[in-house]
C-alpha positions, 0 to 999 in steps of 0.5 A: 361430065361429058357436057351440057344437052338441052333441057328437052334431051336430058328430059327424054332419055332420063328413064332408059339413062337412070337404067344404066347408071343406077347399076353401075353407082349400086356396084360402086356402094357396094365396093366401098361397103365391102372395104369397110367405108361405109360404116360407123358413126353416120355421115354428114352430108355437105352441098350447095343448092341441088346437092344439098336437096339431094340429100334429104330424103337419104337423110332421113332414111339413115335416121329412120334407121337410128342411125344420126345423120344430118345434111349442111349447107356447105357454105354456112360453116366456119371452117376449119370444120370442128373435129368429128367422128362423122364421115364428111359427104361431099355432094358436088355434080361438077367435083368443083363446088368451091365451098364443098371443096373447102369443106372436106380439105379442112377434115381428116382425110379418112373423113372425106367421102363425094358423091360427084358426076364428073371425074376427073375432077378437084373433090374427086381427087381428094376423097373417096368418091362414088361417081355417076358416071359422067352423065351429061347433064342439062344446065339447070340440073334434071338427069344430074339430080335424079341420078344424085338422088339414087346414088345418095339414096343406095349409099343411105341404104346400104349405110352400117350394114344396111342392104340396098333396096331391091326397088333401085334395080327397077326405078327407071322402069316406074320412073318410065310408067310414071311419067307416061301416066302423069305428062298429060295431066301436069303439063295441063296444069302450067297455065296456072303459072301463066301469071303468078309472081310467085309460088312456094313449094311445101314438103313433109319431112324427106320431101322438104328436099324436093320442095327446095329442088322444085323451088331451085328449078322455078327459079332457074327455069322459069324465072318465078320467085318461089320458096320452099319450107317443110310443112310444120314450119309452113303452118307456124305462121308462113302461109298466113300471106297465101296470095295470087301464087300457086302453092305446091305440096309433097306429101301424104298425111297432113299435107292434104289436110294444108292443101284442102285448106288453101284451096277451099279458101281460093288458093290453087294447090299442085298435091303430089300425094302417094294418097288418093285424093279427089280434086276439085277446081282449086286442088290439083292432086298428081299422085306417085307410088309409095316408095321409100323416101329416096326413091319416092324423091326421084319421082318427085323431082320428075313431075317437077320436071315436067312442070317446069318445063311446061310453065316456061314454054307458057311463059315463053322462057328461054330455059337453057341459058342462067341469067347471072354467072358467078364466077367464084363458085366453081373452082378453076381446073388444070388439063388433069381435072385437079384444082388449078 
């Protein structure tokens, strides 16, 4: 990765920046397709925090297709990872995620598949990697995200014979259009935060990766403890303790049956919906396009973007400084960018 630029900057050039990379990760799929790397039995994608959200939605396009994939937390394995047939992705925008590390040097090495944004770098060095480019990143992850999301998102698509979906080549310009349709209305809504103690963030199935990135930046961001959940585990008892937060749903079928429940009986509810839905003074409804799942996460990821960056300036938040720093989560590196 070149470096770290502020929040603001990575938010202003994400559209023109998702332009140029896109092209450049689909060229690179396209070379591991044309080698025969990506086919067969179904990946598993391993990471940690963003980049295990990243993959959900490319998750469930592959299995859409009948193809068994499946995404884990790259720190909830014993290791040595148990003998396999399936591909092992690792997803680390850094290349130094210690756990994600970990996870692919215990597998055969013609398992180990990356998807990382900087290069030189530990996970680069040791599988076969689709880079992003080295696109600078803000801290808490904006560009970095989205463009994880794409690159996973292609390689899903063009997975066992599969095509890259033509929409990828003009994402950045709906991304763009998007964005300029839906600033004013969601900034609008950050005053509904100005309070809260906390908000969860609901997903239907390939939008559950976008609930947890939502509540990943909540926390990071502005600082509001916030939980994501898919919607069927949400109705299985967990929005019984709907209180003072605000709640936060992604998705087009019984997602708007969740959120007309919770805000008839009171409760503020942020609806982003590819479905047309009239609002009242507790439902909120932003809509997207309806786009496949990984690129309909895309555009997820910005209005959540531009949510939070509109919650932390209510709430005079510092957003480009963590709070903790943990120093065993990255590995160290030598001037060559392998691990020290």
């Amino acid at each position: 990765m070149i470096g770290y630029i502020t929040f603001a900057a990575a938010r202003a050039t994400q559209a023109d920046e998702l332009g140029r990379a896109i092209p450049r990760i689909a060229d690179r799929i396209e070379e591991r397709k044309e080698a025969g790397v990506l086919s067969g039995p179904g990946p598993i994608f391993v990471g940690i925090g963003a980049s295990l959200a990243a993959a959900c939605a490319p998750v469930w396009s592959l299995r859409s297709r009948g193809i068994h994939s499946w995404r884990l937390g790259a720190g909830d394995l014993p290791l040595p990872f148990p003998e396999s047939v399936h591909p092992i992705v690792g997803i680390s925008q850094s290349g130094r995620s210690a756990e994600t590390l970990a996870v692919l040097e215990s597998v055969a090495a013609e398992l180990r598949l990356a998807v990382v944004n900087s290069e030189p770098s530990p996970i680069a060095q040791l599988a076969s990697t689709i880079s992003l480019g080295n696109l600078s990143d803000s801290y808490a992850s904006t560009l970095g995200y989205t463009a994880t999301v794409a690159a996973l998102g292609m390689l899903a698509d063009a997975w066992d014979g599969g095509r890259i979906d033509p929409g990828w080549t003009t994402l950045h310009e709906t991304f763009a259009s998007v964005e300029d349709g839906v600033t004013d209305q969601v900034v609008g809504l950050a005053g509904l935060f100005r309070t809260v103690a906390s908000c969860d963030f609901v997903g239907a199935g390939p939008a559950v990766g976008s609930a947890e990135a939502g509540a990943l930046l909540f926390r990071e961001v502005a600082r509001i403890p916030a939980t994501a959940m898919s919607t069927r585990q949400y109705l299985h008892g967990s929005m019984e303790s709907a209180g003072d937060g605000v709640h936060v749903v992604l998705g087009d079928s019984r997602e708007i049956d969740l959120a007309t429940t919770l805000s008839d009986a009171g409760h503020h509810v942020i609806l982003i919906t590819g479905e047309d839905v009239e609002p009242s003074a507790t439902l909120h409804p932003v809509r997207l396009p309806k786009l496949p799942a990984s690129q309909r996460a895309v555009l997820e990821a910005l209005v959540l973007q531009i949510l939070v960056g509109a919650v932390a300036d209510v709430r005079g938040v510092e957003i480009e400084e963590f709070v903790f720093h943990n120093a065993d989560t990255k590995v160290p590196v030598d001037a060559a960018g392998g691990a020290a």
